[in-house]
DSSP file (Angstrom, degrees, kcal/mol; ACC not computed):
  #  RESIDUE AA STRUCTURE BP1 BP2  ACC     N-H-->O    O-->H-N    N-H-->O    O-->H-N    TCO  KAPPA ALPHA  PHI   PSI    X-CA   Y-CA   Z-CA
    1    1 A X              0   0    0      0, 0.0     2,-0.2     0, 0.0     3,-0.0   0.000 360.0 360.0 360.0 140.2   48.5   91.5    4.8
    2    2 A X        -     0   0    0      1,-0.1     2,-0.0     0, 0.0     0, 0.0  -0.545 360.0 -98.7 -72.6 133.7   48.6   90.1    8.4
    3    3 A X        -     0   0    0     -2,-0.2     2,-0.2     1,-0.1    -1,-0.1  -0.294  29.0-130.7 -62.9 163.3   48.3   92.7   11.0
    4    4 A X        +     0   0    0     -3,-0.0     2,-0.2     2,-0.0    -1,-0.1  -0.498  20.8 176.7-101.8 154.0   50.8   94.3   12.9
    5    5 A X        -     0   0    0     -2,-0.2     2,-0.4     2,-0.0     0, 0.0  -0.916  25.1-132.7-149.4 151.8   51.4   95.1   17.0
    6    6 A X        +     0   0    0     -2,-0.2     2,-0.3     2,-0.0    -2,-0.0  -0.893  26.5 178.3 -98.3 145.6   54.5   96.7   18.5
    7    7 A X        -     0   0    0     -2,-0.4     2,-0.3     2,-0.0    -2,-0.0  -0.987  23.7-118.3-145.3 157.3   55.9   95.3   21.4
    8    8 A X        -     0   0    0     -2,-0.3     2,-0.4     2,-0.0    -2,-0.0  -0.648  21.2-168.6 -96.5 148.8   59.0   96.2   23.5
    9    9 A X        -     0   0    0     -2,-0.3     2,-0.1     2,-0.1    -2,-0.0  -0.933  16.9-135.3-143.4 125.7   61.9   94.1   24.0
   10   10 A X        +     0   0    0     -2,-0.4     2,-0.3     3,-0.0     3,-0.0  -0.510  40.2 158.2 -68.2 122.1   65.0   94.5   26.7
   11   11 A X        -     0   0    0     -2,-0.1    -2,-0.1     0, 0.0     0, 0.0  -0.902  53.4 -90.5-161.2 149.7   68.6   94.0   25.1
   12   12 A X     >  -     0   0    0     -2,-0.3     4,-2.1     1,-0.1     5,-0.2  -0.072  35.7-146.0 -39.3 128.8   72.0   94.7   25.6
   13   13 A X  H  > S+     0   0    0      2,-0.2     4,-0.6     3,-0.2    -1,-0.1   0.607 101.9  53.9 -92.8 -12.2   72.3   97.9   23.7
   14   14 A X  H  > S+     0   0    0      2,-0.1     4,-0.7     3,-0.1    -1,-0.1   0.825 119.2  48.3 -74.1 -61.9   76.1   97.2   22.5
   15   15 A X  H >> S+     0   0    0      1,-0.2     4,-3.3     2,-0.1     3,-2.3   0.903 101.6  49.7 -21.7 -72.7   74.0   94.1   21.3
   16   16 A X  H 3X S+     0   0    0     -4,-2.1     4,-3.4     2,-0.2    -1,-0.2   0.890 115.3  54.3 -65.6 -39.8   71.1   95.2   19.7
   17   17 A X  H 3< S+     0   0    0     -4,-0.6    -1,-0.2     1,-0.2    -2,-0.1   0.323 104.5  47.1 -90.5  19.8   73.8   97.6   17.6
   18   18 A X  H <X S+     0   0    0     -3,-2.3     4,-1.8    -4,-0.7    -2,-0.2   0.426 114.5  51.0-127.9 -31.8   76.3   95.0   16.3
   19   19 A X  H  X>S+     0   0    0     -4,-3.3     4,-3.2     2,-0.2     5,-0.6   0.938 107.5  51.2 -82.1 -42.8   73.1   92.9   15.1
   20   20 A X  H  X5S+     0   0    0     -4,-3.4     4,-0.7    -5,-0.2    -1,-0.2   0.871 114.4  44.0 -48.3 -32.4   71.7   96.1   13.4
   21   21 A X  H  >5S+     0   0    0      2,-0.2     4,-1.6     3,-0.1     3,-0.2   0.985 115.9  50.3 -53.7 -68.5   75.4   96.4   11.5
   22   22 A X  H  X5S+     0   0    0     -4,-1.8     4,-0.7     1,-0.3    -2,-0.2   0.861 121.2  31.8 -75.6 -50.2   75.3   92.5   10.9
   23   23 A X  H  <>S+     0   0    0     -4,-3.2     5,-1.0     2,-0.2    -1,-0.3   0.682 106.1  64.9-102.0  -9.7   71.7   92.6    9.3
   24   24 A X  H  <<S+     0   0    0     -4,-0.7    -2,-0.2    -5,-0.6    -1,-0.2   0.924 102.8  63.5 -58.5 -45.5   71.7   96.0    7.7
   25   25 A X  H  <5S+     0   0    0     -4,-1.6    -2,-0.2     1,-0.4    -1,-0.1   0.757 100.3  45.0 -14.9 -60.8   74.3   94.1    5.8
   26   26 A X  T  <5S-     0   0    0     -4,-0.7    -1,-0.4     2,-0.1    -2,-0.2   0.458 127.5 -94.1 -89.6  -4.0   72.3   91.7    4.4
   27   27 A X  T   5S+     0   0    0      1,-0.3     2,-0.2    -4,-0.1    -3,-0.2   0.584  85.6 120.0 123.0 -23.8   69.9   93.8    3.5
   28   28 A X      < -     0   0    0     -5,-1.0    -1,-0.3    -6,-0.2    -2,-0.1  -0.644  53.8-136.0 -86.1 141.3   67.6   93.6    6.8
   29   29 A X     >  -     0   0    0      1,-0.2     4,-0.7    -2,-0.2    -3,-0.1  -0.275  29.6-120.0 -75.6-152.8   66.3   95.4    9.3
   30   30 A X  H >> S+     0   0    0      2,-0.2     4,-1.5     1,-0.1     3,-0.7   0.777 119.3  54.8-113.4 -60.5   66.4   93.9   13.1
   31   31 A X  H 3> S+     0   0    0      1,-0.2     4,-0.7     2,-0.2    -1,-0.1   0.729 110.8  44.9 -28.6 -31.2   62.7   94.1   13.2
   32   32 A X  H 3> S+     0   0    0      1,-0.2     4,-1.8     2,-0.2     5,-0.4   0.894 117.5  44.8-105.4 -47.9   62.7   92.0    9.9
   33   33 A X  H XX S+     0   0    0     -4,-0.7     4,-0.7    -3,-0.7     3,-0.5   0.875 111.0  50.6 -45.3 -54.9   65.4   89.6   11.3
   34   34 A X  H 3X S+     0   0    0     -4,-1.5     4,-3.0     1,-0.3    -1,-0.2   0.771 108.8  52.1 -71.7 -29.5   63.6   89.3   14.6
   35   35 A X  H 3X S+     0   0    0     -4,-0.7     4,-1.6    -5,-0.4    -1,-0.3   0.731 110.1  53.9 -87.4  -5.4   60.0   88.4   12.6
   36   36 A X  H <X S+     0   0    0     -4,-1.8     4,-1.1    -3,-0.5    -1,-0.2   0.622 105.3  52.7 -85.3  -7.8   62.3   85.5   10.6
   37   37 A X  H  X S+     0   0    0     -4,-0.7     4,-1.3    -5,-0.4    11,-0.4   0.779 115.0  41.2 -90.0 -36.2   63.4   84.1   14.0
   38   38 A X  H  X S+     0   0    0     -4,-3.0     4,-2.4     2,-0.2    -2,-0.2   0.982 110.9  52.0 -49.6 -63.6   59.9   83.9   14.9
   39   39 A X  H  X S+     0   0    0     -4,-1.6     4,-1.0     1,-0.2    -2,-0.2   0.738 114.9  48.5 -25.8 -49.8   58.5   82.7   11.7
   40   40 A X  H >< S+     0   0    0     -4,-1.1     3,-1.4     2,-0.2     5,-0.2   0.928 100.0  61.0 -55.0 -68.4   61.2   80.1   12.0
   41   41 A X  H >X>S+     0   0    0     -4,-1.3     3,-2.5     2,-0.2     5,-1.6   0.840 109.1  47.4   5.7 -79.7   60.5   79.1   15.5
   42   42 A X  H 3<5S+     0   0    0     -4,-2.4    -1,-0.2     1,-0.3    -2,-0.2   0.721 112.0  46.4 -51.0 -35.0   56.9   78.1   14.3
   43   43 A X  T <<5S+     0   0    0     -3,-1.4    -1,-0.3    -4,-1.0    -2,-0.2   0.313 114.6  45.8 -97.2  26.4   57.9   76.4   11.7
   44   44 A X  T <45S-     0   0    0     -3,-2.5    -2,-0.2     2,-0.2    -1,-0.2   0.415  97.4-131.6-129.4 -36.3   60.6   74.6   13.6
   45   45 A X  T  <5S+     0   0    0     -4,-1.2     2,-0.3     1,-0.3    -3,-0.2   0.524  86.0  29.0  78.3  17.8   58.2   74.0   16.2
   46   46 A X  S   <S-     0   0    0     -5,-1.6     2,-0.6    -6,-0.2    -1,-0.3  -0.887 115.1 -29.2-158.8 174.9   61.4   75.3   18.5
   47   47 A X        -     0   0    0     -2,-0.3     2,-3.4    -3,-0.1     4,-0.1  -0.628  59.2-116.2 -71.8 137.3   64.0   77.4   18.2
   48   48 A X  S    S+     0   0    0     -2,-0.6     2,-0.3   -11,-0.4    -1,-0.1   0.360  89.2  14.7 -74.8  19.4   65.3   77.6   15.0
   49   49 A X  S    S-     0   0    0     -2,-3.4     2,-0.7     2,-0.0    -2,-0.1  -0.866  97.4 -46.6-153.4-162.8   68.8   76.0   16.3
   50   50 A X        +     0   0    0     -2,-0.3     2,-0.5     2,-0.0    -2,-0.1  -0.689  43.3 178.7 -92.4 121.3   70.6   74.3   18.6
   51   51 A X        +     0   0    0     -2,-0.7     2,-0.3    -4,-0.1    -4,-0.1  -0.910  36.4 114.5-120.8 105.7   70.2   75.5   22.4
   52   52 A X        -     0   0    0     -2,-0.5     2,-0.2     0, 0.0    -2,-0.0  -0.957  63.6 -97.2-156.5 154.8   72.3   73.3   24.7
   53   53 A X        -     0   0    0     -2,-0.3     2,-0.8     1,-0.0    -2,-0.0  -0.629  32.8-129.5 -62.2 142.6   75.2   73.2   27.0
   54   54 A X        +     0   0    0     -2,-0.2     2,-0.4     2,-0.0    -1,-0.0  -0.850  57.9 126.4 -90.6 104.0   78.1   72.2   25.7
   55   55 A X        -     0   0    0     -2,-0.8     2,-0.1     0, 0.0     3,-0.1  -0.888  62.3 -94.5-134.2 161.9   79.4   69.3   28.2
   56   56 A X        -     0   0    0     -2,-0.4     2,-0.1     1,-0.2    -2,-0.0  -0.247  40.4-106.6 -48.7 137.5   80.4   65.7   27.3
   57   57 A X     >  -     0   0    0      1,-0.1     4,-2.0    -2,-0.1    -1,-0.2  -0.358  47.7 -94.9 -78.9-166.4   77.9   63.2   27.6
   58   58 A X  T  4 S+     0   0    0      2,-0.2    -1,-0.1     1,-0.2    -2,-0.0   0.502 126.3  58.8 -87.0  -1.0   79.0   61.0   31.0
   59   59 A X  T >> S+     0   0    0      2,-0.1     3,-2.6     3,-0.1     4,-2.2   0.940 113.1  43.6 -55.7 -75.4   80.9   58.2   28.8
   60   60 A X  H 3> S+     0   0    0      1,-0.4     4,-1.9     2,-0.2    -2,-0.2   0.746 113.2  43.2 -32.0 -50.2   83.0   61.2   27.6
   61   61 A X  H 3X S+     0   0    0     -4,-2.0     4,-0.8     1,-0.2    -1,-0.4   0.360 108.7  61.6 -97.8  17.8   83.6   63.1   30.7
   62   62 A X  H <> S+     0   0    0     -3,-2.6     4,-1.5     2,-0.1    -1,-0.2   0.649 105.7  48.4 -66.2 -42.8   84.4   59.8   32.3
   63   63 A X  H >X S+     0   0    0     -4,-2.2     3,-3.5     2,-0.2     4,-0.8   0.979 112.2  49.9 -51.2 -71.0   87.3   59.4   29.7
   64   64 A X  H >X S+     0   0    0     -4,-1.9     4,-2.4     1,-0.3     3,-1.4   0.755 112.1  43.6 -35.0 -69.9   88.4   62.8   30.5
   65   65 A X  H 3< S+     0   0    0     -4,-0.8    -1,-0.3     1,-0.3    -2,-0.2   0.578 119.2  47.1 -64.9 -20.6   88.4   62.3   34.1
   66   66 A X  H <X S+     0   0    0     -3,-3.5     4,-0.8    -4,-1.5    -1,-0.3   0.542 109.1  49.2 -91.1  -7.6   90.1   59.0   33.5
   67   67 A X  H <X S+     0   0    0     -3,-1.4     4,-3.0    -4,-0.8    -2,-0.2   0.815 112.4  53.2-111.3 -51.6   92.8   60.1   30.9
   68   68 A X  H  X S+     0   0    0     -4,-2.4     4,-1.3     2,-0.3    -3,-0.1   0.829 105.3  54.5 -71.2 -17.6   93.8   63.1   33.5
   69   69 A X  H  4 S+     0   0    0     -5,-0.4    -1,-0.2     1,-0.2    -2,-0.2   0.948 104.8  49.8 -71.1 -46.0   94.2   60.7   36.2
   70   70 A X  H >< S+     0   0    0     -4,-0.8     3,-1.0     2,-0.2    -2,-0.3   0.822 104.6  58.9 -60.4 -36.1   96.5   58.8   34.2
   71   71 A X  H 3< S+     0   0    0     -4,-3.0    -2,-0.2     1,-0.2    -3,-0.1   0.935 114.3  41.9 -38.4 -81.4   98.6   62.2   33.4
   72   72 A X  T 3< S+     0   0    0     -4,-1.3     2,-0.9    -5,-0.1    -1,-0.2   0.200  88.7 100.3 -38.9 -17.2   98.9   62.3   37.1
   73   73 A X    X   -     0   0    0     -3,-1.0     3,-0.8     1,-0.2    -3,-0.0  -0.713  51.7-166.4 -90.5 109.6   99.6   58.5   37.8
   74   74 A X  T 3  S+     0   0    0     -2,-0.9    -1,-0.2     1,-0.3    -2,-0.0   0.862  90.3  58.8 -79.9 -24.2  103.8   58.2   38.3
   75   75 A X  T 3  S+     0   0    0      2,-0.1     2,-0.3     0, 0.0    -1,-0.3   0.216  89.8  90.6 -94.3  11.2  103.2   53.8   37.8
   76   76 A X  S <  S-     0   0    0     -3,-0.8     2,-0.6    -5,-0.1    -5,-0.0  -0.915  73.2-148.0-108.6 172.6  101.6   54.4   34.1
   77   77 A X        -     0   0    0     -2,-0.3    -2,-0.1     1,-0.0    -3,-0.0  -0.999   6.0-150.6-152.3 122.0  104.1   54.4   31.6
   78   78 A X        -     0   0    0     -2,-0.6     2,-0.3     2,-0.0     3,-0.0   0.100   7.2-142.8 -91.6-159.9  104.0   56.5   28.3
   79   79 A X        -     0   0    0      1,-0.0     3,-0.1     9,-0.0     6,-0.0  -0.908  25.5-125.4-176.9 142.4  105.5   55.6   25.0
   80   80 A X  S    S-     0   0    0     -2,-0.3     2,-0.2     1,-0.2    -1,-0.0   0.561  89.1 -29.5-109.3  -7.9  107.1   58.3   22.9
   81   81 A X  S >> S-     0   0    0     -3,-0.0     3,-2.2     1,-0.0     4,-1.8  -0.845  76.7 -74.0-169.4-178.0  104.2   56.8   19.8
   82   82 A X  H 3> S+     0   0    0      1,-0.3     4,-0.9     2,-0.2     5,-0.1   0.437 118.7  61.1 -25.2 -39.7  102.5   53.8   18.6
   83   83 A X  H 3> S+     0   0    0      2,-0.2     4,-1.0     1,-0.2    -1,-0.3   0.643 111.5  48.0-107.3  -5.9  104.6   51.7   17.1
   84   84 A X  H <> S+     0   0    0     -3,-2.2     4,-2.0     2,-0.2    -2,-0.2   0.828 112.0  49.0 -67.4 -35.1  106.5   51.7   20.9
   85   85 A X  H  X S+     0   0    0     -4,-1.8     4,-2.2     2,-0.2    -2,-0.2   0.757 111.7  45.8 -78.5 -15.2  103.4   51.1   22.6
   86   86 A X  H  X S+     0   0    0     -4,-0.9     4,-1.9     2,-0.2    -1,-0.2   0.902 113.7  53.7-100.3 -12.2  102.4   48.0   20.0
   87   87 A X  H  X S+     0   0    0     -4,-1.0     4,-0.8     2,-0.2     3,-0.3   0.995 111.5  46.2 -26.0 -83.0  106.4   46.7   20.6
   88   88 A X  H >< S+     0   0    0     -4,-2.0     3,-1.3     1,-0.3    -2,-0.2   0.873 113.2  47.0 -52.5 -44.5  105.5   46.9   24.4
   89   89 A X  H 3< S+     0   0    0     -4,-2.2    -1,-0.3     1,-0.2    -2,-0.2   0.993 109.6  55.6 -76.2 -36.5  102.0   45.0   23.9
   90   90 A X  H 3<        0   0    0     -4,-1.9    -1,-0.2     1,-0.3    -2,-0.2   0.591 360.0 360.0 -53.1  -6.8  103.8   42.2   21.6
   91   91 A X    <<        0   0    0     -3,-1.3    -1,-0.3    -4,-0.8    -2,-0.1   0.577 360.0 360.0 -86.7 360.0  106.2   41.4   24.3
């Protein structure tokens, strides 16, 4: 068996006692949890998910910024669905 070390770690105490609920549950302690989030790590070479902002890449939030502009625009001209707006292009 691999040795063992204790080490301290700072968390949210509301935290740390809704993840002990959530993994006594399964079955777990949060010590046991915390060494499968390591384990994982390693073997992940990362963290064992996705850690990102969520934004739009800059195609996307270009759309966005272009689609609200158009809200805003009194000279664009809506169409109440599709088959008005492909009427309007055939003309």
């Amino acid at each position: 068996m691999a040795e063992t070390i204790n080490f301290s770690l700072r968390v949210d105490s509301n935290i740390k006692k809704q993840c002990e609920s959530l993994y006594g549950e399964l079955g777990l302690s949060l010590s046991t949890a915390i060494n499968v989030f390591l384990r994982q790590s390693l073997r992940t070479g990362g963290f064992p998910f996705s850690v990102r902002l969520d934004r739009p890449n800059k195609e996307t939030e270009a759309a966005l910024l272009e689609a609200e502009r158009l809200l805003y625009d009194p000279n664009v001209k809506f169409y109440e669905d599709a088959e008005e707006a492909l009427r309007e292009l055939k003309k």
